[in-house]
N, C-alpha and C positions, 0 to 999 in steps of 0.2 A: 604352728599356724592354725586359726581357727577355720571351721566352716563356713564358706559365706553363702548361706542358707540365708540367715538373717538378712545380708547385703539384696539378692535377689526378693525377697520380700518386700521390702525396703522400696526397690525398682519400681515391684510391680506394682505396691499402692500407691506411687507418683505416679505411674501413667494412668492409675484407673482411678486418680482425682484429678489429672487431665483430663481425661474423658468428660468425665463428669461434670469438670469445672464448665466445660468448652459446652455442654448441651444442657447445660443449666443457666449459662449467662446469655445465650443467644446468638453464640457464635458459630456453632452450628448451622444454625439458618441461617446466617450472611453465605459462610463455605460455600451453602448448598445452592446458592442462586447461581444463575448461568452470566457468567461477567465477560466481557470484550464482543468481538467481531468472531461468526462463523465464516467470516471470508471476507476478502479484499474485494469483489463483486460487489455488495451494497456500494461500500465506502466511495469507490471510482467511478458510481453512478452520480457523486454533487457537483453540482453546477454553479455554486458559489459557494462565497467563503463563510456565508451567514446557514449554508447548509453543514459545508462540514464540519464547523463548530458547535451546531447543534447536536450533528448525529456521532462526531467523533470528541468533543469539548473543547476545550483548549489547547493550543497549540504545545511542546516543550521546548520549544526552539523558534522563534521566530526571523528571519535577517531579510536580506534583499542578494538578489542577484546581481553579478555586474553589469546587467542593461538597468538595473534600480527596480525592477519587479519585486514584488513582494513573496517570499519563498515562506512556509509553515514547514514543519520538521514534527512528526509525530512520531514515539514508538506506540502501537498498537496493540490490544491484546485478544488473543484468539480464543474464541470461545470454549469453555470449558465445563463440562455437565461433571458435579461433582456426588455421582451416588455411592454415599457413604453405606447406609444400611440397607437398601434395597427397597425402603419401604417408599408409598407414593402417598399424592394427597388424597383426601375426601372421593376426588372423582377418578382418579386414578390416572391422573397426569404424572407429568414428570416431579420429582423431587422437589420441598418448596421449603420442608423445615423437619429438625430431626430430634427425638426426644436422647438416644443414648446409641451411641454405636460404640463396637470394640476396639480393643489399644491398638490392634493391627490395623486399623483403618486411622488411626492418632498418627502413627509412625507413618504411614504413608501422606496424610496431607502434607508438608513438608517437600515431600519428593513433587508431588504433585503442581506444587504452587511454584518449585523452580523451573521443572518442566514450563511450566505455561508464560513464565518470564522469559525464557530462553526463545520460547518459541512467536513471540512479537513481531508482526510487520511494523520497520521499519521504511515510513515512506513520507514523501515531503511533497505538498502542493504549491504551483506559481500560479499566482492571480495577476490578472492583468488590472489594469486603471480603475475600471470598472468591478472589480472586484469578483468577477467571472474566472474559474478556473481555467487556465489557458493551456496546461498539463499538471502530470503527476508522474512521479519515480520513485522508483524503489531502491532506498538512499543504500541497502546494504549488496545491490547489485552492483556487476562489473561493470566499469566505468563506461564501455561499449553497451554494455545492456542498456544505462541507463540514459547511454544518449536515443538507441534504436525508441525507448519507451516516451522517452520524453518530444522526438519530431513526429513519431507515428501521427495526434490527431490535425497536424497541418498535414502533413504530407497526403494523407487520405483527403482533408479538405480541399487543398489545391488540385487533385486529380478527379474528384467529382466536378470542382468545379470547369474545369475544363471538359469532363465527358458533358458537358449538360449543354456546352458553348457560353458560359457565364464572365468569359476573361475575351473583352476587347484586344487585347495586348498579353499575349503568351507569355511572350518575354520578358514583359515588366511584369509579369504573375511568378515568373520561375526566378527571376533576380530576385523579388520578394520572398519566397521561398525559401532562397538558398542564404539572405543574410540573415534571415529567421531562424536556421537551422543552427548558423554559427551563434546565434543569441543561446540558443537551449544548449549547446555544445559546450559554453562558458559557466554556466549556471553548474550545469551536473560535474563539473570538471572532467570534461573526455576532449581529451588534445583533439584535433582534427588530424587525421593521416594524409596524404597526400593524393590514398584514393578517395576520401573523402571529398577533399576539393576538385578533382576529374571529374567527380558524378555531377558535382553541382555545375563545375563549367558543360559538362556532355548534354543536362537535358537543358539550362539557359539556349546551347547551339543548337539545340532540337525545339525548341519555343521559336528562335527566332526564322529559323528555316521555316517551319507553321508559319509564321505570320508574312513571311517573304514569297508561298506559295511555290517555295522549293523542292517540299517533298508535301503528301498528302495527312492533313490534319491525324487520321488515322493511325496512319504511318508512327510519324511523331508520338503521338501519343500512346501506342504501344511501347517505342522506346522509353518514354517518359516514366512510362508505370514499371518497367523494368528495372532503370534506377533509383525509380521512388521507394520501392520495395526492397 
């Protein structure tokens, strides 16, 4: 059997006409730009759907809920600073384009770019009529996470708006509440448990006691915030 001298030779001028090929065609400088979301923070700051198709693009999934809401399904990709050779631009900013980097750094992009596929939020927006996001979940969380994520901004809503005195009618604020909650409940598929349905009947019987001058608005509304949370 002969030496595979030759064979590794062989090797080595494929990957260092890779190299070459890749920071002579200009693929290099694609690599080297910074591509996706450094966090889920911007994204969950849009406030409609003409926002987060701007700032996120197009949807990969789009369907309806079973109240008929309109549901978007994104996977996301997390930002990624790729310095290949170390070197920077003109001014000495971060990496922007690259003339030649080594085969060690060829054999890692690869790793690199599954890494950062792997690593994609996965999350889905419901718009209401108007076109206003009305929430957002994180479609690869536990089906209890993503109900907690998906009632948090009524739940908050309805509890300011009571601390402020903005609800005539407690009662018809927490029955609106609670069949809101079972709306987001059906959407994220998270069954309701049966303390689920206690909470919602416990703070409606605590709204209407509020509005019947049973116990002190105060009162109520401490417990209220206890089950809202």
């Amino acid at each position: 059997m002969k030496p595979t001298t030759g064979g590794r030779n062989r090797w080595l001028v494929a990957v260092g006409g890779l190299a070459l090929g890749l920071a002579t065609s200009g693929c290099s400088s694609l690599i080297a730009q910074s591509s996706g979301v450094s966090s889920m923070s911007e994204a969950l700051k849009l406030e409609t759907r003409a926002e987060v198709r701007a700032f996120l693009g197009e949807a990969e999934e789009t369907g309806t809920c079973p109240d008929g809401r309109t549901v978007e399904r994104r996977a996301i990709r997390q930002q990624t600073k790729w310095v290949l050779s170390g070197l920077k631009d003109e001014a000495g900013q971060d990496p922007r384009a690259y003339v030649l980097f080594p085969p060690a750094e060829v054999v890692a992009l690869p790793i690199q770019a599954y890494r950062s596929e792997q690593a994609k939020f996965q999350y889905a927006w419901v718009y209401g009529a108007d076109d206003r996001v009305l929430y957002r979940y994180n479609v690869a969380a536990a089906p209890a996470d993503r109900f907690r994520e998906a009632v948090r901004p009524v739940a908050a809503a309805v509890y300011l708006q009571l601390r402020k005195g903005e609800c005539p009618s407690w009662e018809r604020r927490l029955s609106a509440y609670a069949a809101e909650a079972r709306q987001r409940a059906a959407c994220v598929a998270y069954p309701l448990t049966p303390v689920d349905e206690a909470t919602f009947h416990r703070v409606q019987t605590l709204a209407a006691d509020a509005d019947a001058g049973r116990i002190p608005p105060d009162e109520a509304l401490a417990g209220i915030e206890a089950c809202l949370w």
